[in-house]
C-alpha angles and dihedrals in degrees: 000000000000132000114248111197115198109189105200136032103240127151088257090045095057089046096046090053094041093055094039086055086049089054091061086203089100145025114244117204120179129207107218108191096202107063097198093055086043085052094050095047088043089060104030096031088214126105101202095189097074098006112021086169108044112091100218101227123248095239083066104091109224105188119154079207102101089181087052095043092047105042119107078004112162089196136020122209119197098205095169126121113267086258085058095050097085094047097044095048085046078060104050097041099082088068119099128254096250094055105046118079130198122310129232116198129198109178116130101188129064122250103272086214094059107012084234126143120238088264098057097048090047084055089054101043099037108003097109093055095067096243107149119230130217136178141220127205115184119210104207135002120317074233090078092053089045085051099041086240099142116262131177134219147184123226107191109195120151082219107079096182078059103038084060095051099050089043091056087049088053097036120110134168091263098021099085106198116204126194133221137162089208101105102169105042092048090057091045082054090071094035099057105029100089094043081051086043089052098047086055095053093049087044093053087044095049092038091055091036118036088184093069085074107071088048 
């Protein structure tokens, strides 16, 4: 059975856990940074901040112990917020090449230090040490994924043989997993959907109502 580690806490880092677990094909542990909030959600399995009514089940690993979460692991998931990604991959760098597996990242947003995206950063902070990077777009909530409603996603690798294992570990029955060698362009995806998102909407407004446009 293979170790799945999951760094963060984030609403799509609980479901993906959660669904991974479900599966029964891998083992999901979650690194949760603040160790009160991991103790509570040890004790209670729920993580009332992004599911307060979904119980966690006891086969998901919640451990504030990112040494612990991340050793013998087959994947690592970097589950973080875009502003997260620098700090956890600092974390994670001292290790040495032959421990550390692939790394899946999920941030949709770009370091605010550096205006890089996660892969680039990944290419400054452990390029050199041959880990390969993938990356995961979600179409849709990880609430979908909590609830079984279908959801799609894109997972963007330049290793193809890779990109097919990992997407067999994240599959389920209503999780669709896509692939793409298109890295970049997947991670730009998150980044510029909502400013995309925001121009349509200024355009309809505009569009129904000519006097927005002097404003």
């Amino acid at each position: 059975m293979k170790k799945i580690a999951i760094l963060g806490e984030s609403s799509l880092g609980i479901a993906l856990a959660i669904s991974i677990s479900e599966k029964g094909e891998s083992e999901a542990w979650i690194w949760f940074r603040d160790e009160k909030s991991a103790a509570k959600t040890i004790k209670t399995r729920i993580n009332k901040k992004h599911f307060p009514g979904v119980k966690i089940p006891e086969t998901v690993h919640i451990s504030p112990d990112i040494k612990e979460v991340i050793k013998n692991a087959d994947l690592i998931i970097n589950a973080v917020p875009s502003f997260g990604v620098r700090d956890v991959l600092m974390r994670i760098a001292g290790r040495k090449k032959r421990l550390l597996p692939p790394l899946l990242g999920l941030a949709k947003g770009i370091d605010r230090g550096s205006e890089k995206i996660s892969s680039q950063l990944f290419e400054d902070i452990l390029g050199k040490v041959g880990v390969p990077y993938l990356h995961l777009a979600v179409k849709g909530f990880a609430t979908e994924i909590i609830d079984g409603k279908p959801a799609v996603g894109v997972l963007a690798s330049k290793d193809s043989d890779l990109a097919e294992e990992i997407k067999k570990i994240l599959e389920s029955p209503k999780f669709r997993v896509l692939v793409s060698d298109d890295v970049v362009g997947v991670q730009l995806s998150g980044v510029l959907k909502n400013v995309l998102a925001i121009g349509v909407g200024m355009f309809d407004a505009t569009n129904k109502n000519p006097k927005l446009r002097k404003n």
